[in-house]
Every structure is written in structure tokens, then in C-alpha cells.
N, CA, C and O atoms as CSV, one atom per row, in Angstrom:
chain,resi,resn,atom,element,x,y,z
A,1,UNK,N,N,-1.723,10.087,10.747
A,1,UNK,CA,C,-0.767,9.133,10.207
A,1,UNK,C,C,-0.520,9.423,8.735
A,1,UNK,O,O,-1.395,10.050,8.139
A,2,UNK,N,N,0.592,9.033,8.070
A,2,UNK,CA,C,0.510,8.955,6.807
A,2,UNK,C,C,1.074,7.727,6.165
A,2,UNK,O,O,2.161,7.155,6.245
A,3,UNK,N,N,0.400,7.599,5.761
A,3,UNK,CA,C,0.312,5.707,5.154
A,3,UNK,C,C,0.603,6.003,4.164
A,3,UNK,O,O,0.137,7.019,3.649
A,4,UNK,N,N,1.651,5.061,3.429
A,4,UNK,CA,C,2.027,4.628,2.145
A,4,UNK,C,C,1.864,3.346,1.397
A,4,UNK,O,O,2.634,2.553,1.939
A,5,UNK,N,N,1.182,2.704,0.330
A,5,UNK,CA,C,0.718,1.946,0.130
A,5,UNK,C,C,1.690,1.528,-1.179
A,5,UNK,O,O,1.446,2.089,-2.247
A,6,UNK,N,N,3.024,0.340,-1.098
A,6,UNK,CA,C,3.627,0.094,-2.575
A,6,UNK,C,C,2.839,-1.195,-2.728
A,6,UNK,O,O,2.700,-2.047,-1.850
A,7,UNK,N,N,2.242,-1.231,-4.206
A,7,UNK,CA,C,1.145,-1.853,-4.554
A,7,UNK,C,C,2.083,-2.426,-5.879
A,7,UNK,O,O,2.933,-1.882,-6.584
A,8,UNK,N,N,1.444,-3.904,-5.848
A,8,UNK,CA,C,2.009,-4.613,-7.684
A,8,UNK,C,C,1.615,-3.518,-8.424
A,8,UNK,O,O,1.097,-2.405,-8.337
A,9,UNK,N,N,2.252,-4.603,-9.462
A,9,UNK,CA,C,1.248,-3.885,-10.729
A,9,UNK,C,C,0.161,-3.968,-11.052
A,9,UNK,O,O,-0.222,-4.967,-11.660
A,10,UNK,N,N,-0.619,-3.007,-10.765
A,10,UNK,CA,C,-2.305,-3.488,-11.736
A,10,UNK,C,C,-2.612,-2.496,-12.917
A,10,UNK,O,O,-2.023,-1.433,-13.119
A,11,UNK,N,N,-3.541,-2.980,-13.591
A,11,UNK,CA,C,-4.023,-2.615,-14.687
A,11,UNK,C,C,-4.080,-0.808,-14.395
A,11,UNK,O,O,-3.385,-0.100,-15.124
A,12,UNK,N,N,-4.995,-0.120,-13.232
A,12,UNK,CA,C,-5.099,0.620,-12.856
A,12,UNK,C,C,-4.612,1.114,-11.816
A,12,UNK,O,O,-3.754,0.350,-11.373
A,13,UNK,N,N,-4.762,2.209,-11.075
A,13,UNK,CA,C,-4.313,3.004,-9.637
A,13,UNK,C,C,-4.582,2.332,-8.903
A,13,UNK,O,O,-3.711,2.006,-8.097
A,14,UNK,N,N,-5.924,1.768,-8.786
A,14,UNK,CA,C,-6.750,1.254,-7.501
A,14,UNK,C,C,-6.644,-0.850,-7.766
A,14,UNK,O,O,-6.200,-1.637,-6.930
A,15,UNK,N,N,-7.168,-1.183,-9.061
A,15,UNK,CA,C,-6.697,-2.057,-9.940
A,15,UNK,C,C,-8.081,-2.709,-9.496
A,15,UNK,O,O,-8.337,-3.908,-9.389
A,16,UNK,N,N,-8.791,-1.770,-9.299
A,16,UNK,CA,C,-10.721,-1.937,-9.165
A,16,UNK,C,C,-10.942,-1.702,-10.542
A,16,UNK,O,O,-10.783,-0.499,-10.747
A,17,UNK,N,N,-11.232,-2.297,-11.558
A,17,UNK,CA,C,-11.333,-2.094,-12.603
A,17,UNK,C,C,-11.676,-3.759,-13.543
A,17,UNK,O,O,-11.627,-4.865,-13.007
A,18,UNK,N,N,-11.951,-3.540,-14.760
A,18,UNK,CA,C,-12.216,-4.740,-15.589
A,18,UNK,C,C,-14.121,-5.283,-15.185
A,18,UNK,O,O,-14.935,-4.627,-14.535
A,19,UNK,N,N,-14.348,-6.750,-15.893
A,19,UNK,CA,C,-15.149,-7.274,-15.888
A,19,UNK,C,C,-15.902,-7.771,-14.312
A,19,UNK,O,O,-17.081,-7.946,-14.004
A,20,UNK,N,N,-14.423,-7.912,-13.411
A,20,UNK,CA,C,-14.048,-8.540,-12.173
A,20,UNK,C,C,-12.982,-8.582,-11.074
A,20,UNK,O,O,-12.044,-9.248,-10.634
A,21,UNK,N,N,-13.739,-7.398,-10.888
A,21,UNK,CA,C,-12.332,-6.636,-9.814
A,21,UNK,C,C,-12.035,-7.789,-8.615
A,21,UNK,O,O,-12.803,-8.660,-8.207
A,22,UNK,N,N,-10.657,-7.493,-8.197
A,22,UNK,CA,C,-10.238,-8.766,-7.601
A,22,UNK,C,C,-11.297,-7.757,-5.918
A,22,UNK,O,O,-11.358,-6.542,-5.735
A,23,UNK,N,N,-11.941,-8.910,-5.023
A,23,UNK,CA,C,-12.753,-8.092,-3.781
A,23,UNK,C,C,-12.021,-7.951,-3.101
A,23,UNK,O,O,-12.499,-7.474,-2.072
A,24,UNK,N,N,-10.113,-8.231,-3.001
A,24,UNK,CA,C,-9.682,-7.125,-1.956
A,24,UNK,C,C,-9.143,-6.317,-2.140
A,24,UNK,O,O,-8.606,-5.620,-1.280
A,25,UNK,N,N,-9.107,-6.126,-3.470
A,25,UNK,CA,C,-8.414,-4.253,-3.776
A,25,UNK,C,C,-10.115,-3.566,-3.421
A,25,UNK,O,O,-10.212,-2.719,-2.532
A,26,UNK,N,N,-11.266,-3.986,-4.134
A,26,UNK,CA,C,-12.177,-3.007,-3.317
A,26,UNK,C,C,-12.102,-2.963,-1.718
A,26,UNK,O,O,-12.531,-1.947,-1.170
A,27,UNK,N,N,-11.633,-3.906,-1.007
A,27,UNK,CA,C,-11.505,-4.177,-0.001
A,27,UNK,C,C,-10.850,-2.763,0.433
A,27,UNK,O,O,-11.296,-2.046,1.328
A,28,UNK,N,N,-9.840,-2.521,-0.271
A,28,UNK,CA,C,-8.523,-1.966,0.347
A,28,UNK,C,C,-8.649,-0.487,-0.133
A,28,UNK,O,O,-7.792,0.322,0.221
A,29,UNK,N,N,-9.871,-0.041,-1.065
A,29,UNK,CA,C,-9.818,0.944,-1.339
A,29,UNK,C,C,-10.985,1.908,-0.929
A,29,UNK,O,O,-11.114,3.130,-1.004
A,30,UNK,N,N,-11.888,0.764,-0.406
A,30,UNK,CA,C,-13.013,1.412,0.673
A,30,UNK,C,C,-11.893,1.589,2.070
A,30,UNK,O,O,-11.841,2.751,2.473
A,31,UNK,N,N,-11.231,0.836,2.644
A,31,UNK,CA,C,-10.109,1.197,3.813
A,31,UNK,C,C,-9.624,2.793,3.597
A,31,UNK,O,O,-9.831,3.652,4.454
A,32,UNK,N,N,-8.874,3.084,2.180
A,32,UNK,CA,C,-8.106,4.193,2.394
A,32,UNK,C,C,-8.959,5.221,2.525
A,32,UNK,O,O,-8.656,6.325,2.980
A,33,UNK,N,N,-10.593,4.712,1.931
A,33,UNK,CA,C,-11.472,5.887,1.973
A,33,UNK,C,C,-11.749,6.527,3.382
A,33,UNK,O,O,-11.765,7.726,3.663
A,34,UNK,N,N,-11.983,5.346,4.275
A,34,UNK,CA,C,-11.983,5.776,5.660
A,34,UNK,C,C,-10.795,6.249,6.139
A,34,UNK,O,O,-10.835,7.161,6.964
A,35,UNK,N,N,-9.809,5.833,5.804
A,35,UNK,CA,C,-8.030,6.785,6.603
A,35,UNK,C,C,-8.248,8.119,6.161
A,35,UNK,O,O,-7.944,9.072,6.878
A,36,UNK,N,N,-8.715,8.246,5.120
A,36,UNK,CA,C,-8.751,9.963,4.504
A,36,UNK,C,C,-9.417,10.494,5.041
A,36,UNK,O,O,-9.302,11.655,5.434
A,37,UNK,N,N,-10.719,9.399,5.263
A,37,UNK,CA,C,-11.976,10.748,5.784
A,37,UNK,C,C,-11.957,10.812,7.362
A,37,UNK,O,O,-12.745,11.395,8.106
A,38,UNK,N,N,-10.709,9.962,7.707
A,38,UNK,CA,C,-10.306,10.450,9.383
A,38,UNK,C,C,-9.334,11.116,9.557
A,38,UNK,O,O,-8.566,11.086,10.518
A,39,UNK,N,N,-9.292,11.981,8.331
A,39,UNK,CA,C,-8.084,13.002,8.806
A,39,UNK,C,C,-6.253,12.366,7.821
A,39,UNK,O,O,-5.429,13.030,7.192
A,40,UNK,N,N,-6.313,10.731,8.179
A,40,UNK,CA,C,-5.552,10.495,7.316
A,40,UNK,C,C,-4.461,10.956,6.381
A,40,UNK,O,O,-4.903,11.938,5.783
A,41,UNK,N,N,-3.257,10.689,5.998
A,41,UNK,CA,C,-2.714,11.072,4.756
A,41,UNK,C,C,-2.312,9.723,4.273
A,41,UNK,O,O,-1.601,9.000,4.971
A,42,UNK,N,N,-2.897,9.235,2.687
A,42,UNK,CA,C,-2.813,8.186,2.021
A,42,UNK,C,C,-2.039,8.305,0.758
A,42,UNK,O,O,-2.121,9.366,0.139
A,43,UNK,N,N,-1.505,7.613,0.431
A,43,UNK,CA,C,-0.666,7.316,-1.267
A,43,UNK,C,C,-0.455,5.953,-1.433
A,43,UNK,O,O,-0.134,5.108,-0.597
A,44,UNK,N,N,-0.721,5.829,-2.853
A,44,UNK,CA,C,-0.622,4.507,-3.139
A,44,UNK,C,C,0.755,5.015,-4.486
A,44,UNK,O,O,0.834,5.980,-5.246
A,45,UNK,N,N,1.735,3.696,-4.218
A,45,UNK,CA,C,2.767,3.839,-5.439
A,45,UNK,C,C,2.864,2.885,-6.173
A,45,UNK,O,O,2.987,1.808,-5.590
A,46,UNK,N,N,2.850,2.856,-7.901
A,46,UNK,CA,C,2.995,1.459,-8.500
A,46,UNK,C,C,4.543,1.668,-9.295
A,46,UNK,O,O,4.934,2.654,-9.918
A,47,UNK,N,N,5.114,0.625,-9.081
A,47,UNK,CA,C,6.703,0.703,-10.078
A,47,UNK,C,C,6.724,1.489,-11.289
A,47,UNK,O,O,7.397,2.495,-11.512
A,48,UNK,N,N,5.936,0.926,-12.011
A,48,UNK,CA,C,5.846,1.488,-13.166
A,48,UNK,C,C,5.002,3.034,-13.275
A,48,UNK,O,O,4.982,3.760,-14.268
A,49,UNK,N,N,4.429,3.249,-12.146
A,49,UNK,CA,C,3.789,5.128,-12.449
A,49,UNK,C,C,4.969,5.454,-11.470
A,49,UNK,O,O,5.815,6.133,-12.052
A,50,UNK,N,N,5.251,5.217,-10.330
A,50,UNK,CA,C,6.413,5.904,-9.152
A,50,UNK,C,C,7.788,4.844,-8.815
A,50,UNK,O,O,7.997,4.198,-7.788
A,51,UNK,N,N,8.528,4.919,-9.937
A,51,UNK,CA,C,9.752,4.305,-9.529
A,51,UNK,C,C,10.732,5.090,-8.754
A,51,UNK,O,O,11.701,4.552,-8.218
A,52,UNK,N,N,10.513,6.262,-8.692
A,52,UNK,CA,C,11.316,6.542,-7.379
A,52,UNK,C,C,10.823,6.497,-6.100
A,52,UNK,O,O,11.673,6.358,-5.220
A,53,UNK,N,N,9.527,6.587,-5.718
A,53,UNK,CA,C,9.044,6.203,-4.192
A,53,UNK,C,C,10.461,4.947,-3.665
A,53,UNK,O,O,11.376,4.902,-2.842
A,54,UNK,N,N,9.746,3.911,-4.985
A,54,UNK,CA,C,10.767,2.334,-4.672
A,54,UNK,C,C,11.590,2.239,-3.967
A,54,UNK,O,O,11.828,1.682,-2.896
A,55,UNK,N,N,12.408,3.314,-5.180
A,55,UNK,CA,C,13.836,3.525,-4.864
A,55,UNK,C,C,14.560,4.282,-3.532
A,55,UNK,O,O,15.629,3.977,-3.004
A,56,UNK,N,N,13.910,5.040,-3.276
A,56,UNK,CA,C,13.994,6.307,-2.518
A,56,UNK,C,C,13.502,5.861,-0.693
A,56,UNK,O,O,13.731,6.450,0.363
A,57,UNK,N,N,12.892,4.807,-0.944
A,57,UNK,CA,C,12.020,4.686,0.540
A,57,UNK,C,C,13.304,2.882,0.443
A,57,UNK,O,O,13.059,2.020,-0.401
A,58,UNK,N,N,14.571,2.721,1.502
A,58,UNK,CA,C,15.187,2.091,2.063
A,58,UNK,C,C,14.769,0.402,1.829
A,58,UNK,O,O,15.064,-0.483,1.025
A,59,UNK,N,N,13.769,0.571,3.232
A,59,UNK,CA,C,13.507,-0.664,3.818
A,59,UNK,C,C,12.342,-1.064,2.822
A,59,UNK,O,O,12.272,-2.293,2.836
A,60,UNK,N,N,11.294,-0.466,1.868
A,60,UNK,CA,C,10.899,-1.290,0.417
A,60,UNK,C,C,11.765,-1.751,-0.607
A,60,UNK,O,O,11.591,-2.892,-1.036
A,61,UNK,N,N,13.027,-0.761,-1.243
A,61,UNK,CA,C,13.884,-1.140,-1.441
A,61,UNK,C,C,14.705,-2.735,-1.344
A,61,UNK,O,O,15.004,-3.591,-2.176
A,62,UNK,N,N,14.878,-2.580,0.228
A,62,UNK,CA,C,15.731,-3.457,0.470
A,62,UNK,C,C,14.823,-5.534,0.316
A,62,UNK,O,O,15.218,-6.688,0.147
A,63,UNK,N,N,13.507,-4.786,0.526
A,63,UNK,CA,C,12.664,-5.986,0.040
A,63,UNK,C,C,12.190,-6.286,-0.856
A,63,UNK,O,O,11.437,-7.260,-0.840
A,64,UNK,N,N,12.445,-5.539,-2.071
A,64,UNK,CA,C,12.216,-6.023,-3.264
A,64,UNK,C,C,13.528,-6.915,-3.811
A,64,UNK,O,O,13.449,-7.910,-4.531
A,65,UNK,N,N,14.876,-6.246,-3.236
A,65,UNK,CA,C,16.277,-6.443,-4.167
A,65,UNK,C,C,16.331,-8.012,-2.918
A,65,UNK,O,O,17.482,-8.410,-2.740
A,66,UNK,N,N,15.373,-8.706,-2.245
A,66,UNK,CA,C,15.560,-9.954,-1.855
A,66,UNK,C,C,14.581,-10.728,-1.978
A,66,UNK,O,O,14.772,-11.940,-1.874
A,67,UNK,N,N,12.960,-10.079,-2.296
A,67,UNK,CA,C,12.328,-10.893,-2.753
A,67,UNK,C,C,11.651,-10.439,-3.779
A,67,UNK,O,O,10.685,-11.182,-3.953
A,68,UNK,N,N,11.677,-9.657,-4.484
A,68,UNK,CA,C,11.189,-9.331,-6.097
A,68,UNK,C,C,9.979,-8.210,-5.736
A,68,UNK,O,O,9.795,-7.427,-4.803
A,69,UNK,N,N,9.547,-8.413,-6.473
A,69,UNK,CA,C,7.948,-8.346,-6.474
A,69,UNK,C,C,6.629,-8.907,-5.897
A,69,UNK,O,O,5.496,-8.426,-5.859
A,70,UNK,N,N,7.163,-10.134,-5.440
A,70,UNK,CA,C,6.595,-11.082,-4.026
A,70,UNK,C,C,6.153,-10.719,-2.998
A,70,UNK,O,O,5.237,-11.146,-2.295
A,71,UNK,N,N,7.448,-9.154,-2.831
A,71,UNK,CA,C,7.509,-8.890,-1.414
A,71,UNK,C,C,5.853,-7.426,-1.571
A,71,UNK,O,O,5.370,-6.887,-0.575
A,72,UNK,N,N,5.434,-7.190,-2.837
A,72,UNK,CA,C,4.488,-5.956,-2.708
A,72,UNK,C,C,2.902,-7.101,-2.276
A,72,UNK,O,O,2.828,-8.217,-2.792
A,73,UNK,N,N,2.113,-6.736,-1.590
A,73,UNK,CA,C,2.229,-5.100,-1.111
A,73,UNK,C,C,2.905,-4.711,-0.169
A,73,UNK,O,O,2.977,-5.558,0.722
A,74,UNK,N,N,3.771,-3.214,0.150
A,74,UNK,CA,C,4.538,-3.112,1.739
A,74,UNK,C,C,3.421,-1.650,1.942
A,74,UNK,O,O,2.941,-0.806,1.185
A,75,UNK,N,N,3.378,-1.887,3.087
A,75,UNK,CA,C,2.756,-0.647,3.320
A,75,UNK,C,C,3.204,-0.418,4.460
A,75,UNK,O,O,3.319,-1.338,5.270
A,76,UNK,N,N,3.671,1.311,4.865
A,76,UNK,CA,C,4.428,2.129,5.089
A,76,UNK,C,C,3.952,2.714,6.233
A,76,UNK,O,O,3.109,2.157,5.529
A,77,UNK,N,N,3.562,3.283,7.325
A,77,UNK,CA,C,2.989,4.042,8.231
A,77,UNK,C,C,3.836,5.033,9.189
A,77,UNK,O,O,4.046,4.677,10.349
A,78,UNK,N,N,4.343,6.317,8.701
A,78,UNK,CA,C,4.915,7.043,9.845
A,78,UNK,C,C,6.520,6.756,9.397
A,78,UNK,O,O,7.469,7.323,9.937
A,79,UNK,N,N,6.645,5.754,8.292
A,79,UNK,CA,C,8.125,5.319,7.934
A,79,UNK,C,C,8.443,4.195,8.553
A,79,UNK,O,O,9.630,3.957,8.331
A,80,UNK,N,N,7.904,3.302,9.293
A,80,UNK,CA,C,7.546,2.504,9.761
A,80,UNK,C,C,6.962,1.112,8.774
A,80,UNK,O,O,5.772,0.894,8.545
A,81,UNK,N,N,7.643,0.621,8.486
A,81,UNK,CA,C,6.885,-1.078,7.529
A,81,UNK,C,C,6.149,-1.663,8.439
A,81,UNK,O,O,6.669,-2.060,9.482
A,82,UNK,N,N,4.465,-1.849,8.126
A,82,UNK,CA,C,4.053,-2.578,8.887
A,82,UNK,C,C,3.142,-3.844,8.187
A,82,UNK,O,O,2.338,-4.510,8.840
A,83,UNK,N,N,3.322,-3.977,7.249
A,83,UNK,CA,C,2.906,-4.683,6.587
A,83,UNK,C,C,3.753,-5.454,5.025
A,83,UNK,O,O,4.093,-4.751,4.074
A,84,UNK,N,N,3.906,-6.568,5.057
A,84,UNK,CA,C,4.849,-6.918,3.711
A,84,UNK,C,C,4.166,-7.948,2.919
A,84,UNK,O,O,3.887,-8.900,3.647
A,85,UNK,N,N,3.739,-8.145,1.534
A,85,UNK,CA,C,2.735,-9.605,1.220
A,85,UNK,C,C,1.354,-9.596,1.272
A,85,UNK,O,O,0.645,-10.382,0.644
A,86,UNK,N,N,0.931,-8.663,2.054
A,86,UNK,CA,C,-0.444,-8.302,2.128
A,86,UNK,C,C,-0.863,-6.908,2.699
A,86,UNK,O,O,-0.109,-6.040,3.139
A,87,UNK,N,N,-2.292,-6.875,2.596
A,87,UNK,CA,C,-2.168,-5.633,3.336
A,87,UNK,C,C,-3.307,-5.831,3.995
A,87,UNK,O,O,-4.230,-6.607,3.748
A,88,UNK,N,N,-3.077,-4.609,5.360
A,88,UNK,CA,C,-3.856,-5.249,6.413
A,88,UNK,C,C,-5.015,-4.655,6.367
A,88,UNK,O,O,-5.497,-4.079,5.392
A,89,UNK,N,N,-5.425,-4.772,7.298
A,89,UNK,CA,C,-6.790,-4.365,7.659
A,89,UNK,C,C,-7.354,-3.191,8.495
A,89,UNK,O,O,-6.728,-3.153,9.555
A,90,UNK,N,N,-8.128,-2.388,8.444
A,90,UNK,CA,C,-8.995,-1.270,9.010
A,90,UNK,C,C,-8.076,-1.097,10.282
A,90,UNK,O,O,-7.109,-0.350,10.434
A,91,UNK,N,N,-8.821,-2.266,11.410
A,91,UNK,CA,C,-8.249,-2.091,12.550
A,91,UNK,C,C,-6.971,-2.352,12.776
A,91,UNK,O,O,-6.577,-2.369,13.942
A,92,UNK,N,N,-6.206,-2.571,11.858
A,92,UNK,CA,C,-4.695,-2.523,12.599
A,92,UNK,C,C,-4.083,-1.453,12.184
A,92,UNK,O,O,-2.874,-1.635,12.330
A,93,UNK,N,N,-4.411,0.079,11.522
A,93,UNK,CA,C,-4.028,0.948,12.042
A,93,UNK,C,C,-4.620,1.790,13.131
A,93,UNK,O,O,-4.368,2.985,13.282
A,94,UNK,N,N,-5.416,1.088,13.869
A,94,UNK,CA,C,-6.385,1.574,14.760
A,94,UNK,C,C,-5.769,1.128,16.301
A,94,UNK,O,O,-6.300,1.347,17.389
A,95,UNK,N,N,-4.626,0.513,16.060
A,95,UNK,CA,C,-4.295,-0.635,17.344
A,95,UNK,C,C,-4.132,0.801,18.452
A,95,UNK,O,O,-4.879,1.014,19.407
A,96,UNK,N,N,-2.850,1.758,17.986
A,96,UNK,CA,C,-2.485,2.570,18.718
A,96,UNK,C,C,-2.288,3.819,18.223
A,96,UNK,O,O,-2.395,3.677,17.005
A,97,UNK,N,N,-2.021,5.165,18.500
A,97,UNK,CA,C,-1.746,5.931,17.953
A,97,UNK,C,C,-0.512,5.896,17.581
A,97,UNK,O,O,0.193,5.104,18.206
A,98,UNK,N,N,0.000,6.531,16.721
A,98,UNK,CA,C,1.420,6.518,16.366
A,98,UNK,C,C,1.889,7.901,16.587
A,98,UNK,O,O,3.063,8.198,16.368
């Protein structure tokens, strides 16, 4: 699979960082560790480091220019949106193969 991850803004890449990392970006960044180390292809994009992913990928696009920034996180699978507002979990790219 190759998963795409458009992420707010955080401080950092991962936005595991500071005094008190918020526990579901570690959440979410022990996840991509396992998509990678199953073969996986992962990217994470933030506006401000990859404003053209934004731009360039349609259907994120089209959910930001109706709900802002509200609408991150979207995450991407195969070109496929399967996630908008949050992001999911381990097993739901596990449901089926794609």
C-alpha cells in the first residue's frame, strides 16, 4: 500500500516533540512504524513543509477549500481517502488488501 498522511500543523514532522507530546501522534507514529516495517510505503505532508502535495492531491484539496484545516488529518491509501478528522487505526488498514 502506499499511505499518505496530510497532517495539521505541528511544531515538528511527527509533532512528538516538546515537554508533552500529544499520546496520539505517538500513537500514530509507532502505526507508520509498523506499515514500513511491513513492506509499506508511508509519507506524512504538512502545509507549510509540502504545499504542493495539498494542492496537487484533488479530493484533500477539495476538503480543505470546504472545511479549512478542520478537515486534516486526511489520510490517503492507494489514492483512495479513507480517513478525514482523524486518523485511524492499525487495523483498518488491515481490513482488506487493496
Amino acid at each position: 500500500m502506499n499511505i499518505e498522511f496530510f497532517d495539521p500543523e505541528m511544531c515538528c514532522s511527527t509533532g512528538v516533540c516538546g515537554p508533552s507530546p500529544d499520546p496520539e501522534l505517538i500513537r500514530v507514529n509507532e502505526m507508520i512504524d509498523q506499515l514500513k516495517a511491513q513492506g509499506h510505503t508511508t509519507v506524512r505532508y504538512m502545509m507549510s513543509r509540502n504545499p504542493m502535495a495539498f494542492s496537487s492531491n484533488k479530493q484533500v484539496y477539495q476538503e480543505l477549500i470546504g472545511k479549512g484545516a478542520g478537515a486534516l488529518p486526511i489520510v490517503v491509501v492507494d489514492g483512495e481517502v479513507v480517513a478525514k478528522g482523524h486518523y485511524p487505526r492499525l487495523d483498518d488498514f488491515m481490513v482488506e488488501e487493496r
